[in-house]
N, C-alpha and C positions, 0 to 999 in steps of 0.2 A: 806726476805731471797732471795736470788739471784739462781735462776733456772740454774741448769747443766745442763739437756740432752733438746732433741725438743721432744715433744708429735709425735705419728704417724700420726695425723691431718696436725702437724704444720711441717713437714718434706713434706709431700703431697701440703701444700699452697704455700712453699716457697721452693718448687722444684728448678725452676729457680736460684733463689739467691745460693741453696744449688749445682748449676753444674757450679757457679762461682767461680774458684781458689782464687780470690782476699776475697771473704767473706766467702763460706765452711758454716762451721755447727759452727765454732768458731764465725765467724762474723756474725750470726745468732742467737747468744746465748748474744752478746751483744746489739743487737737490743731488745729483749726480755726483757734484765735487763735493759736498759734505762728510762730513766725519759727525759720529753722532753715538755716545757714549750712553750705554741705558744700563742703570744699576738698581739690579733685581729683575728676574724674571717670573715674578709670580703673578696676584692679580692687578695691579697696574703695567709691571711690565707685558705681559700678553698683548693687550689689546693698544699701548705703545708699540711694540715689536712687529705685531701685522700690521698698524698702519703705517709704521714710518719704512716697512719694507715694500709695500704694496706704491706709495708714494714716490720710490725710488729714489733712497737717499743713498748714495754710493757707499760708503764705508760705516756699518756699525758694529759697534762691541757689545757685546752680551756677556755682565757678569752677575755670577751667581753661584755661591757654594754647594746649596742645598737637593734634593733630590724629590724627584716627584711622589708627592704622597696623597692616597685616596682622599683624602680630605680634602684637597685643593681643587678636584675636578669640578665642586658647585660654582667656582669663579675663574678659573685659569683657564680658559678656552684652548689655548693652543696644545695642551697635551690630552692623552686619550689614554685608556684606563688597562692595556698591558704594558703603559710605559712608567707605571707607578715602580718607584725605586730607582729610577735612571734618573743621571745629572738632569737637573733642568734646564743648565745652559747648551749642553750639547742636543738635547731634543728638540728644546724650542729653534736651535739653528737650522737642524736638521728639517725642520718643516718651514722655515721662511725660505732657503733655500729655493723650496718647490713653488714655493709662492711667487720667488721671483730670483731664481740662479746665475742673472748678471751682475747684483749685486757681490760685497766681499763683505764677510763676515769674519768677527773672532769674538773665539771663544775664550770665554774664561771658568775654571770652574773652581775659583779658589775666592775667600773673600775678601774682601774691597778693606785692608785694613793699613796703619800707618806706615808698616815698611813698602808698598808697592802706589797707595793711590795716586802718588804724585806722577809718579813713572807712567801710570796707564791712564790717567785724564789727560797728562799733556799731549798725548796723538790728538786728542778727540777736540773740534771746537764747539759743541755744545754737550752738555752730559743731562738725562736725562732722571731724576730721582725719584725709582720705582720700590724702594726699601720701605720695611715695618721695622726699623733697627734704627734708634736712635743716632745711637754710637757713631753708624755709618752714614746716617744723613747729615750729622755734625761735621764728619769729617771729609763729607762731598764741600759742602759749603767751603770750611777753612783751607780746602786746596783750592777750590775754583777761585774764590777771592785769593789769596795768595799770587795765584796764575791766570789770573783778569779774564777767565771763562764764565759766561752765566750755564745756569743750570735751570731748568723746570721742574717744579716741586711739588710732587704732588701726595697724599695722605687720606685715610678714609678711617671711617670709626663708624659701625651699627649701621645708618643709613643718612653717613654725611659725608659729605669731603670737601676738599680745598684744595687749591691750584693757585701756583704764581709761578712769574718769570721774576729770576733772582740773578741780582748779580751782572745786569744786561747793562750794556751801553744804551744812554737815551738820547735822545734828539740833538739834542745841545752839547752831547761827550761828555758826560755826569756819567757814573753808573749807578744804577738803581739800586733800591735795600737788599740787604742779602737775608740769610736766615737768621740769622742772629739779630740782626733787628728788628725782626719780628717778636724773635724766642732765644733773647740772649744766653740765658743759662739752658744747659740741662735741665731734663726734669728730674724729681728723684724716684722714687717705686711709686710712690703712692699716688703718683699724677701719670703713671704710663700705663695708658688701654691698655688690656691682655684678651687680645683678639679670641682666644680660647675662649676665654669666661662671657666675652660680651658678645661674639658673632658679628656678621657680617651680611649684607644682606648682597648675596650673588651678583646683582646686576651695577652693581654700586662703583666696581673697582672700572670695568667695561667703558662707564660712564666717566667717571674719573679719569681714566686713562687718554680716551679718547680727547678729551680737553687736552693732557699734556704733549699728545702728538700736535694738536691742532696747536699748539702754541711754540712747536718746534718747529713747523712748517713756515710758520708766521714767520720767524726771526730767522730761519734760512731764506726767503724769498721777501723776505722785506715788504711783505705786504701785511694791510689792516692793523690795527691795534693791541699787541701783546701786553698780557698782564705785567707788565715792567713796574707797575709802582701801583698793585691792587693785587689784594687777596681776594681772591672768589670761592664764596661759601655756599653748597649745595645740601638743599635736603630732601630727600627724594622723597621721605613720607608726605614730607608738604605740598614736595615741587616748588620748591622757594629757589632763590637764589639771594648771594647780596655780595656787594665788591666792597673790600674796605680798601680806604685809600693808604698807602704805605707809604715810609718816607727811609734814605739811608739815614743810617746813624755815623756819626763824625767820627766816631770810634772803631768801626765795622773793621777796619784793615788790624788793628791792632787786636780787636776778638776775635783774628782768624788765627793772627801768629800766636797769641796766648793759648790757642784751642789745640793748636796744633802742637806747642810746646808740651802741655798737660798730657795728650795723646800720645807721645813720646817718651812719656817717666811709664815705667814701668812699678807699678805698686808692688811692695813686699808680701807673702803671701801673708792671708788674712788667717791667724792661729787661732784669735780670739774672738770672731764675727759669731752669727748665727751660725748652730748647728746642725743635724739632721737626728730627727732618733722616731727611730721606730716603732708601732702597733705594738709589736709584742713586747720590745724593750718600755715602754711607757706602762704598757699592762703590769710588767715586774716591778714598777719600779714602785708603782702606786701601790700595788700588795704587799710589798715590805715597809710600806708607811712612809716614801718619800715626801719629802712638804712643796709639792708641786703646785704652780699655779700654773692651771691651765684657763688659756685668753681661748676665747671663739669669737672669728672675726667677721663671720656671716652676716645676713641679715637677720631682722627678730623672726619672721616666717621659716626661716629654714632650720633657727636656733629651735624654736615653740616643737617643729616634726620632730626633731632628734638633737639630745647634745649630751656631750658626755657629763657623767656625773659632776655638780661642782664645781663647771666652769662659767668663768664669767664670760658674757657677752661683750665686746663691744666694738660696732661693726666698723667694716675698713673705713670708713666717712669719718666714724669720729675720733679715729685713733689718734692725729693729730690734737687734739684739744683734751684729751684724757692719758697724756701720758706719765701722769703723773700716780695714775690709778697702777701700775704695773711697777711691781717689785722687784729690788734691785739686791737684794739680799739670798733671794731661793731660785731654784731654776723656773723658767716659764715655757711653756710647751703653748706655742700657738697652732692652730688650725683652723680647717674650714672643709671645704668637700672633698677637695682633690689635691692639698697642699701647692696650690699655685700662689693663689691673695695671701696665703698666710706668710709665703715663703718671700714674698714680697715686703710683708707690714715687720719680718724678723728684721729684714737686711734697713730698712726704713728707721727702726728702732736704733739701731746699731749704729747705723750714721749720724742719727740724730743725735743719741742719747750716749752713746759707747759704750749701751748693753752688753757685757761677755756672759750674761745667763741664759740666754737666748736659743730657745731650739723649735724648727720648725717638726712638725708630724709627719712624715713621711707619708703619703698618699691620703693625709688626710680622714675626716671620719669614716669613709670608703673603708679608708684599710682596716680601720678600728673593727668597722662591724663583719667587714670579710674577714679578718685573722682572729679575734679577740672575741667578740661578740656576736655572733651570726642572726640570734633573736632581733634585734636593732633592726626597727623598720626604718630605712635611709630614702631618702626622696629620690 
């Protein structure tokens, strides 16, 4: 049942909000009745989850599989550093709670994948997209269009990011572009950030964040101009900004049920993909004179410090345009520092090409010179 008036608490908290013309006590009472769906709680959801709790939005959901890890405390505000190894959904609840305990929250601590999203966006009437997960961002999209809900989108990489409202009803009763008219296809490995390798610059997500609350706010109290049909691009090193204009695509409703169709076949397992092989298994292998090619997919700086004997260069940029340099007859052992980029340009190979000699190094030159080679001055 949808609440009328504000409690004399909740006229007292949200004082402020209540001496703004634009919101009043009417856009106050629909912050109350909202339902507001935020997936991921890491560093966009943080600083979404304290403002859209601190705002007083009645009902949000918090999902999130993953568990707090020291790494996350240079961007993820809301947790603190003896709760590293605890759910992130249930911690981050446990502290908006204190923030503001009239609210109702749920938890989720499972992740957001084809057999439940349907089930758990349709409570919510806006969902907010706080995920580094392709996968999941695609599959926010093809349910919310499916189920005529917009979502707020929001994405960061080194020191950039972008924000839009997708998927929104506009003026006229059109609904606006969704994600896939943006970014119809998937990307494949070789066009997806790996936030490990590239970093993030702390204050980035905060910033990011805070946009995609404030455009939540927007489209629950119908006030000001939500990015409904503009992309906004931030660069913090610059301090730039730019809005591109976006338009739906006439196809949008049919690459949501295709998206979601795909997401629904479960693939056979992969026998013949990339495989994994080890320091010291590579060490043996190359001492019994296997005819190994080994690819190094670093850059030339990092190849010039250290590379193993006799392998070729060539860096993850241009593996696309040189795949014809990589032998289909012997195995190939790619790598790089830490077997993440290599592990990516295998799977890449594979799709592309239907590589089955394919093997990625196991921790990469790290392990080589830790297990195999200890002399090996590694960067």
């Amino acid at each position: 049942m949808e609440a009328t008036t504000l409690l004399p608490s909740e006229k007292q908290r949200y004082q402020k909000h209540l001496n703004l013309p634009e919101i009043g006590a009417s856009g106050q009472l629909r912050l109350k009745n909202a339902r507001v769906l935020v997936v991921g709680a890491g560093g966009l959801g943080c600083p979404v989850l304290l403002y859209l709790t601190a705002a007083g939005v009645g009902r949000i959901g918090v999902i999130d599989p993953d568990v707090v890890d020291l790494s996350n405390l240079q961007r993820q505000v809301i947790y603190t550093t003896d709760e590293v190894g605890k759910p992130k959904a249930k911690v981050a609840v446990n502290h908006l709670k204190k923030l503001n305990p009239d609210l109702t929250f749920d938890t989720y601590t499972m992740a957001l994948d084809i057999s439940n999203a349907r089930a758990i966006i349709d409570e919510y009437d806006i969902v907010v997209d706080c995920t580094d997960n392709f996968k999941v961002r695609y599959l926010v999209n093809d349910v919310c269009v499916t189920l005529g809900k917009p979502f707020v989108y929001g994405a960061i990489h080194r020191f950039e990011g972008q924000v839009a409202v997708l998927n929104a009803t506009l003026e006229d009763s059109r609904k606006g572009p969704t994600y896939r008219c943006l970014f119809p296809e998937y990307p494949n490995e070789m066009e997806i950030p790996n936030c490990s390798i590239t970093g993030v610059l702390g204050v980035l997500p905060g910033v990011i964040g805070t946009y995609q609350a404030n455009e939540v706010i927007k489209l629950i109290t119908g006030i000001g101009q939500p990015l409904t049909e503009h992309l906004l691009m931030i660069d913090l090193l610059a301090m730039s900004n730019q809005k591109i204009k976006t338009k739906r695509r006439a196809d949008a409703e049919e690459l949501a049920r295709r998206g979601l169709t795909s997401a629904g076949v479960r693939p056979a397992p992969n026998t013949l993909g990339p495989q994994k092989m080890s320091a010291i298994e590579l060490a043996d292998r190359l001492a019994k004179g296997d005819n190994i090619f080994l690819l190094d997919v670093r850059e030339r700086p990092e190849y010039d410090v250290c590379h193993l004997e006799g392998a070729v260069l060539i860096p993850i940029d241009m593996i696309p345009n040189n795949r014809k340099r990589i032998p289909t007859d012997r195995p190939v052992v790619v790598y790089c520092h830490h077997g993440i980029r290599s592990a990516n340009v295998a799977q890449y190979l594979y799709a592309q090409d239907g590589l089955t000699n394919l093997y990625n190094l196991e921790g990469g030159i790290n392990a080589w010179a830790r297990d195999v080679e200890p002399e090996m001055a590694v960067y």
